[in-house]
N, C-alpha and C positions, 0 to 999 in steps of 0.2 A: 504494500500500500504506500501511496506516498501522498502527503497533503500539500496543496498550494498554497502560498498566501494571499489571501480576496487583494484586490486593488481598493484600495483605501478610500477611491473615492465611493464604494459600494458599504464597504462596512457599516454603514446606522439602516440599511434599508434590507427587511427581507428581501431573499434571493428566491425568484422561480424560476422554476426548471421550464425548457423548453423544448431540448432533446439536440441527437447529435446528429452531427452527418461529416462521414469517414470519423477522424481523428479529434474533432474540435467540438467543444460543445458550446450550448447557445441559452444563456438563461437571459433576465432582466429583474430590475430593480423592482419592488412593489412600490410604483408614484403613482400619484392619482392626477399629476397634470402636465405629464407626456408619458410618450414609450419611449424606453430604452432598450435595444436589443445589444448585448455584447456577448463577443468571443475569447473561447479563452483553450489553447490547442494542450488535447493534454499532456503532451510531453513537453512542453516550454513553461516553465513557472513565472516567467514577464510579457508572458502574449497576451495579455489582457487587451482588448480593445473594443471601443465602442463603434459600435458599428451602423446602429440606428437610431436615428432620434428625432422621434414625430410629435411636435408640441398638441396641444390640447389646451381647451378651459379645463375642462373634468375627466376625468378615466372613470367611469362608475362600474364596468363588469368588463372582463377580458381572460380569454381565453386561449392559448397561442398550440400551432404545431408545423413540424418544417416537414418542406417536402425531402427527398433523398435522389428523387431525381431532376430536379430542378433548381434553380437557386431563389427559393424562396422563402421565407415564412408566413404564416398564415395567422392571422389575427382576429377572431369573431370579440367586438368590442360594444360596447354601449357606452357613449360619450357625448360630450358636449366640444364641439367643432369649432365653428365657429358663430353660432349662434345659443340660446339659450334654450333650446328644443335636442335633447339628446335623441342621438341617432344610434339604428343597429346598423354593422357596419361590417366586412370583411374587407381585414387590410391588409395586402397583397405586399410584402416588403421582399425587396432583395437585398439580400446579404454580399452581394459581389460591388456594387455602387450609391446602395444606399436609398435607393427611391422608395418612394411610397403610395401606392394606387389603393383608394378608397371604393368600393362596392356596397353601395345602399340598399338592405332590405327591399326590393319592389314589393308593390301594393297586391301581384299577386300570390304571395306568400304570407302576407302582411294577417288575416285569420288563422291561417295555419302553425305562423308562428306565435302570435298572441295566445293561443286557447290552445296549445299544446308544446312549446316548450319553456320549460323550467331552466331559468338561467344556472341555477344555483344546483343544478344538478347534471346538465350536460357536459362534455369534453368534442371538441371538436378535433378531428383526426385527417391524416394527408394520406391518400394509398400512392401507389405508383401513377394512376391513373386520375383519381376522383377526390376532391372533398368530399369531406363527411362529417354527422355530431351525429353521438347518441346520448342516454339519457343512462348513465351510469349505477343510477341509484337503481332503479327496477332490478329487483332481485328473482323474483316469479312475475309470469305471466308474460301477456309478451312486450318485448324490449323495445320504445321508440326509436325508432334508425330515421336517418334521413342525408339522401345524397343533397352536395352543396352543387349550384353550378350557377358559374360567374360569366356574363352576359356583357362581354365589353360593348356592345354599340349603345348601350345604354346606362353600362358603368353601374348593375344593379347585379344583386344576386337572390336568387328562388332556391328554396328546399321543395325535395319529392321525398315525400314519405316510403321510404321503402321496410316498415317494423318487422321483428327479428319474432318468429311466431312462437307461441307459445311451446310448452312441452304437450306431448296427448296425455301421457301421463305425468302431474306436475307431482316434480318430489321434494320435500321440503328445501329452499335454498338462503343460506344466509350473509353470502360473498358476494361481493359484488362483479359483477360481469366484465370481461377484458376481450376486447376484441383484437386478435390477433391479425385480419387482414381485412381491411376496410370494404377495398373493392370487391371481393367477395364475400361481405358482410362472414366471414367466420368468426364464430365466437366461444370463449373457454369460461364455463362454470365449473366449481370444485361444488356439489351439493353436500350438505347437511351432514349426508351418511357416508362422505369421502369417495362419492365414483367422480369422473370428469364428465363433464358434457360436454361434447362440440360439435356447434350448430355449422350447419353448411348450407352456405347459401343458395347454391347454385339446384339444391333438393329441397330449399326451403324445410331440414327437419333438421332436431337433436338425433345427435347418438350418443352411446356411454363407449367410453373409451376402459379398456382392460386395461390395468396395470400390465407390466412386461417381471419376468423373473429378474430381471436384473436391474430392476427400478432402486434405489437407495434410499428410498424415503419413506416412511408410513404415514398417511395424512392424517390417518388418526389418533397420531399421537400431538397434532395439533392443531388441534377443532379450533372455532371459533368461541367468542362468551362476548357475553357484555352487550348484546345486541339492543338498540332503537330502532320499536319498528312503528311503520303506516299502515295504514290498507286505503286505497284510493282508488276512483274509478280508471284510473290509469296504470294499476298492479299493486303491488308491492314493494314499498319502498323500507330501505333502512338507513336510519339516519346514522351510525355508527359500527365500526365491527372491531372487536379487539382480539387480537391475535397472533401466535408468534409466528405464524405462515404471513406474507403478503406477495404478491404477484407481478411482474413487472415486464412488458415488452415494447420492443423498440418497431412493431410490425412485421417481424423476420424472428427473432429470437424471444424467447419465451423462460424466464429466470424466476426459479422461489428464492425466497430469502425467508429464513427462519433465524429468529433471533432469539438464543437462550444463552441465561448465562454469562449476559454480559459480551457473549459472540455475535456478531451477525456470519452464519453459512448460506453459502450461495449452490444454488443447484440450477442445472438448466433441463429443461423440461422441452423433453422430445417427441413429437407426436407422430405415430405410422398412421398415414391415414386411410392407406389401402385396407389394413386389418386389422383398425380402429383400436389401438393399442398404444399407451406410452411408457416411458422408462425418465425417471428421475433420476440425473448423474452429478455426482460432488461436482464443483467447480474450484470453489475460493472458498475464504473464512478471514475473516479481521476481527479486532476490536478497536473500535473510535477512539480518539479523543474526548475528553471528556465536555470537552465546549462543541463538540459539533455534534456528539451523541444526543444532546439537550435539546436539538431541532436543528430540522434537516429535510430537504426535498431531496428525491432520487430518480434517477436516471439509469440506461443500462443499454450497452450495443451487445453481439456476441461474443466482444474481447473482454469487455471493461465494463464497472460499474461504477456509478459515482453519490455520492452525497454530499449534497447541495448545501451551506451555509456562508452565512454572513461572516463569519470567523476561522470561515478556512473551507478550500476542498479538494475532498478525498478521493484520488480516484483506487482500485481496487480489481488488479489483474485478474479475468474469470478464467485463462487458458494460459499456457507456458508461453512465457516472450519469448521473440524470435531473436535472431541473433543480432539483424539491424536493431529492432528497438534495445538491445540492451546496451549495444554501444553506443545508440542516440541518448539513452540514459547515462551513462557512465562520461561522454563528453559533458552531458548539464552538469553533473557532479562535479565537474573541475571547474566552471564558470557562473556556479550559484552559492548561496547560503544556506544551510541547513542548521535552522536553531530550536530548540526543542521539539523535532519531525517536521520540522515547517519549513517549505523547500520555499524560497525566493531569490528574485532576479535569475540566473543564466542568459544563452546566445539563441540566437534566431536560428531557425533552419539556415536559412540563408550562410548566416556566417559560421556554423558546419560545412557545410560544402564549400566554402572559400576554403575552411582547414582543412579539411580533406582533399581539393584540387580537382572538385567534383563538377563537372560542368552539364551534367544534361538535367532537364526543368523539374521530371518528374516530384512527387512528393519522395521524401527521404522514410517515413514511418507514416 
């Protein structure tokens, strides 16, 4: 594991997560009167940099998620503009230049959105191909989906309801729902009694996924408790779930993290989907710091996982470094600080490959 040090001008303001693409990850400040998008690559402990920044009167509700094939990130926001009538809004940001394209709610979304989405409950998602939000809290019944799609000649954006259908047989569930790949509306429930469900979209049903003999983990040996729940003509909602399992994906890779003991163990969770079976395999294991363990957002690709704070971040190898990144690391070593695990300053990629006499453009790690 190795922790970074936040860039100073971030420390008084929570940090959220927004997720990675390749090597770098992409949080922002919590303001309420612009956006801040910055990057911070994870093998550079001084690559901090700000990278977006869209003033506002108010920031009232935001949501962000990046694509992986595009250079964008994606903003489902409610704010006050430039007038005193706050607007819903999808904001189109690139991360390569910096620009910013605003997408207004059209009027023919404008009941659909009103009388069926919960701000305070959805997560808006990027597949390869589609925007997307669903409605995260629905635990049973079936799931609000809905594809985004941005309408440049009018500069508007419409949701299509496409809902994630119920089970035929509902069995009790207390997790909250993770959808693994957008465009295909597929989705992973851990139920009550510890089977998996994974819905598929392209059949529009659940199935139960078999454990594998060589899976490493018992679910049930950590259930859920602590649960707040709803009942509403919209499913089943829970306001809370306490647990030492939580669930984490990047859209491609699919990671438990079970936290005992003062441990957090990471596992990645692999699904056959041909013969509806998975296996849960060790990955990593850390213990925090004790100022980042206190609060933290989390993030995770197939290599790495990270926790997110105002007072440092951790990132947390899930697979064996290769032999470039260890030497990418062991150069930072010579050219940073490390004062109680807290890595800061080192060299740029860049000025790697000047020491090394490396001349072709590619990334280095």
């Amino acid at each position: 594991m190795r922790v970074f040090e936040t860039d100073a001008r971030l420390c008084a303001y929570r940090l959220c997560k927004i997720g990675f693409r390749r090597q770098t990850l992409y949080l922002c400040p919590d303001r309420d009167d612009c956006i801040e998008i910055w990057s911070l690559h994870s093998f550079i402990p001084n690559s901090w940099r700000r990278i977006i920044l869209f003033p506002l009167i108010e920031l009232l509700y935001a949501s962000y998620t990046i694509s992986q094939t595009e250079p964008y990130i994606y903003g489902l926001v409610v704010a006050l503009f430039e007038c005193d009538v706050p607007r819903i809004s999808i904001l189109q940001m690139n991360i390569d230049d910096g620009s910013v394209h605003a997408f207004d709610l059209d009027g023919a979304s404008g009941e659909e959105f009103e009388n069926k989405v919960f701000l305070d409950n959805v997560l808006i998602g990027c597949g390869d191909r589609e925007l997307f939000m669903y409605d995260r809290s629905v635990v049973m019944g079936p799931i609000p989906f809905w594809v985004i799609h941005l309408l440049e000649d009018t500069m508007t954006f419409v949701i299509q309801s496409e809902p994630i259908c119920a089970e035929e047989t509902e069995e009790r569930c207390s997790r909250f729902p993770i959808v693994l790949n957008g465009d295909s509306r597929k989705v992973l429930k851990i139920r009550d009694n510890n089977e998996i469900a994974i819905y598929d979209g392209n059949d529009n049903k659940w199935n139960v996924y078999e454990p594998s003999e060589h899976s490493h983990i018992d679910l049930s040996e950590v259930a859920a408790r602590g649960v707040s729940e709803t009942y509403g003509r919209s499913g089943h909602r829970l306001g809370a779930v306490e647990s030492l399992l939580n669930i984490f994906t990047d859209g491609v890779t699919c990671i438990a993290k079970v936290f005992k003991n003062g441990t957090h163990s990471f596992y990645c969770i692999e699904l056959d989907d041909d013969n509806k079976r998975y296996r849960i395999l060790p990955a990593s294991s850390c213990r925090l710091p004790q100022h980042i363990q206190q609060r933290f957002y989390a993030a995770c690709t197939s290599s790495q996982f990270v926790f997110i704070c105002s007072k440092g971040i951790a990132f947390v190898p899930l697979r064996p470094s290769s032999l470039r990144e260890l030497s990418f690391l062991a150069l930072q070593l010579q050219h940073c600080k490390l004062i109680d695990g807290v890595w800061s300053g080192g060299i740029s990629e860049q000025q790697i490959k000047d020491l090394c006499s490396c001349k072709y453009q590619r990334a280095l790690v």
